[in-house]
N, C-alpha and C positions, 0 to 999 in steps of 0.2 A: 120838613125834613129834620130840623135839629130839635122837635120833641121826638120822634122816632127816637134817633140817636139817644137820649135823655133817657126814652122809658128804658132801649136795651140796656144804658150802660147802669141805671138804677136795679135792674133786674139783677145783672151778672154780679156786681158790688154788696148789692143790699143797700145802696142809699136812697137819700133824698131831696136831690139835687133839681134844683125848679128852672131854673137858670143856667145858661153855658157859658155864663162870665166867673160862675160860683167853681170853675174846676184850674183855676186860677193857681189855686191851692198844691195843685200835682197831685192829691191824697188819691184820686180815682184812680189815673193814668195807672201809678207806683201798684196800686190794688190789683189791677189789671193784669200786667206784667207779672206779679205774683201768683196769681193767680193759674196763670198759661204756662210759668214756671217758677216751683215753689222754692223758695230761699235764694232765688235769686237777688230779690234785694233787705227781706228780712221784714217783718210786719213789726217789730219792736223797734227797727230804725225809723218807721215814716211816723214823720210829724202828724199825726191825724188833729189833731186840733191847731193846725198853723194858721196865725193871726196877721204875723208880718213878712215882710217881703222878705226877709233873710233866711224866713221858713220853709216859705212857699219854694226861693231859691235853694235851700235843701232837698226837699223834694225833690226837685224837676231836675236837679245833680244827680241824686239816686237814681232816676229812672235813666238819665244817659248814661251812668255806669254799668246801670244792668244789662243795657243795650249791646254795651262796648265789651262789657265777661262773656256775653252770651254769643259774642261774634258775628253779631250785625252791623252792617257801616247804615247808620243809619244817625244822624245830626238831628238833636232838637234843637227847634228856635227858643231856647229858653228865656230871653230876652221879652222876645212877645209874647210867648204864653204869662209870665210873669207880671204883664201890664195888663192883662183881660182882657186882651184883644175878641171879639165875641168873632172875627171871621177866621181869626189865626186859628182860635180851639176848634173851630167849626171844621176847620181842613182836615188839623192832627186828629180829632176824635174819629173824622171819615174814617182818616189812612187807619188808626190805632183797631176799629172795629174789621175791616178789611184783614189786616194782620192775626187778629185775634180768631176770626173765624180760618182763613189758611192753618193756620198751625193745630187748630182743635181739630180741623178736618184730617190732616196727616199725622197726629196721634193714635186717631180712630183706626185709618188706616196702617198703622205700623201693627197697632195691637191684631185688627183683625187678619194678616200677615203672621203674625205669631202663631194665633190660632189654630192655621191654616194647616200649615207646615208640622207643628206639634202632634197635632192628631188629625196625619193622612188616613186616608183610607187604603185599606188591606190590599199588600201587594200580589198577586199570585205567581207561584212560580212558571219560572217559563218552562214551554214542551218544548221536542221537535217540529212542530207546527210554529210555534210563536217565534222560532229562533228566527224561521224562515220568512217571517214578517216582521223583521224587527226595523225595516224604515217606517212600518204602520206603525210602531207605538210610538216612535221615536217622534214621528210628526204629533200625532196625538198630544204626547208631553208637550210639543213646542207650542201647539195651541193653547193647551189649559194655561202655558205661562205666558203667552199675549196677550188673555183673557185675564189673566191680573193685573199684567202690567197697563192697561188700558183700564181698568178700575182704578188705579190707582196713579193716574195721568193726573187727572181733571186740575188736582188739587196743585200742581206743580202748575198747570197753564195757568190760573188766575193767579198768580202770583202778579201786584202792578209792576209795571214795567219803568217809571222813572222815579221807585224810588226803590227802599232797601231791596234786598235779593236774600234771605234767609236764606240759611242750608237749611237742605229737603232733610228731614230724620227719616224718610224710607232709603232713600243713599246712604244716609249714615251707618243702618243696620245691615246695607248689602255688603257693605267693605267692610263689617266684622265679621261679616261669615266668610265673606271671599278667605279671609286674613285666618280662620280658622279652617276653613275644608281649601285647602290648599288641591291645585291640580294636579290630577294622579296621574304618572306615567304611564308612557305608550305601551309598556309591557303588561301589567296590571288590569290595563282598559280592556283590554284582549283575553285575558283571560275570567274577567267580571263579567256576568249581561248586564244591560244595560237598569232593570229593575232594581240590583242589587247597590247599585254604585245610587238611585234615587233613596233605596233607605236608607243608606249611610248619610246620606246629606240630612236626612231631615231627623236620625236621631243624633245630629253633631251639633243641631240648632239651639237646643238648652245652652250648651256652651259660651254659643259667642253670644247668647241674651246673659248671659251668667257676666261674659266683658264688658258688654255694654251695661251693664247694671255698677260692675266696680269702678266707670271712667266717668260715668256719673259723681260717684260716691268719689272719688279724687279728686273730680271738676268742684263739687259739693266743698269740700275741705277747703279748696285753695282759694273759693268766693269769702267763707268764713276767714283765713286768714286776712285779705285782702280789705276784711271789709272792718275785722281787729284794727289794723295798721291805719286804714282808713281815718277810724274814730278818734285815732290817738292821736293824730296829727290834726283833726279838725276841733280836738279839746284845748289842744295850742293855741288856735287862731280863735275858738270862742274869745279865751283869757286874754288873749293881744285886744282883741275888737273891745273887751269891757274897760282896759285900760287905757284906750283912746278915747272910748266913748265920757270915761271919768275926765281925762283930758281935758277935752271939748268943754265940757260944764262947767271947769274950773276955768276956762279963756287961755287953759296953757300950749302951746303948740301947735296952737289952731291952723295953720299954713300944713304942717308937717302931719296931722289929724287927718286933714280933709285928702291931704295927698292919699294918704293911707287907704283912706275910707273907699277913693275912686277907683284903687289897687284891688282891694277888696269886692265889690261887687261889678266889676269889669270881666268877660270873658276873653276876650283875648289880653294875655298877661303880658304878653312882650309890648302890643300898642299902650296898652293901658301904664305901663310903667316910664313907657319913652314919653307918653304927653301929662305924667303926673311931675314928672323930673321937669319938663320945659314949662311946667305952670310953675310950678316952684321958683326956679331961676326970675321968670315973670314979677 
């Protein structure tokens, strides 16, 4: 099962990863997630040649921040993955391919929803006769659109169930249309048939693709700054880490170093600073 895993995730990447202790590294994961969503962590931020563990712990920080912009609650064990645990990667890489195909599946399907909708097919006007059938067509429309919404289920049910919960992107593009063809009054309705008020819907669709195209392009913006602000506070702490590190070497503040050092590569910051303080006192 975990050369399966191996060959798809060397296929999707491009690498050459022999071993599942080798992804250690985070470079694949970080690829991965860029890949399903582009600039969300930046291909010039990942450490692709990381040697040491403060690398690898970069890494595997990018990928939980892409997680957390992107709006998944979704918690890496970064700790273990960072020690080579070869059953811990074996779980995340499950879950991470599970993820990756859900979300390529519901891209497919958003696009082919575009399509759809873009270029219906030719409305004809209504008679006297059709007027007089107009629960017939009306049911008709209401099939052909259970007939999508049932293609485009599946991908929502495999979603797992005890871990993250993505937002569905077909939800996401229903609430920019709803949010653009607003419901048209009782007076209006009555005087439209019912065909007329379908073409309006779907030459208003460009629209809210035109929205969802600039909330993108915002979301886009605000990862870039986030991830500016990011770098410039962790060019801080590179320069602290080298001054401690000179510290150590010289035998200067070695007590006050090592507190540091436990500060530093500790994820939770609140415990890790209450038992660096009581070592200290110690």
């Amino acid at each position: 099962m975990s050369g399966e895993l191996l060959n798809w995730l060397n296929a999707t990447v491009h690498g050459r990863y022999e071993n599942i202790e080798e992804l250690r590294s985070g470079v694949a994961y970080c690829q991965i997630m860029e890949q399903l969503f582009p600039k969300c962590i930046g291909r010039n931020n990942i450490k692709t040649n990381a040697i040491s563990e403060y690398e690898f712990f970069h890494n595997l920080n990018l990928l939980q921040d892409a997680f957390n912009c992107m709006g998944f609650e979704k918690k890496i064990p970064i700790e273990d993955l960072e020690q080579g645990s070869c059953k811990d990667h074996f779980e995340f890489l499950q879950w991470l391919k599970k993820f990756f195909d859900i979300h390529r599946t519901a891209q497919a399907n958003l696009l082919a929803l575009a399509r759809y909708n873009i270029s219906p097919e030719p409305v004809q006007k209504p008679t006297p006769v059709d007027t007089e059938q107009k629960p017939t067509t009306s049911q008709a429309s209401s099939d052909s659109s259970e007939r999508m919404t049932t293609q485009l289920s599946p991908s929502s049910r495999r979603m797992p169930s005890n871990k993250a919960r993505p937002t569905s992107v077909t939800s996401m593009a229903s609430n920019f249309r709803f949010r653009d063809n607003p419901k048209p009054n009782n007076a209006e309705t009555r005087k439209q048939p019912q065909t007329t008020t379908n073409h309006k819907k779907n030459t208003n669709l460009p629209a809210s693709l035109q929205v969802l195209s600039e909330r993108v392009h915002q979301l886009s913006q605000q990862l870039i700054d986030v991830e500016n602000e990011r770098k410039y506070y962790l060019d801080k702490l590179k320069k602290i880490e080298i001054l401690l590190q000179e510290s150590t070497k010289k035998e200067e503040f070695v007590q006050f170093c090592n507190c540091a050092f436990k500060i530093f590569h500790s994820m939770d910051v609140y415990k890790s600073v209450k038992t660096a303080i009581n070592n200290s006192k110690d």
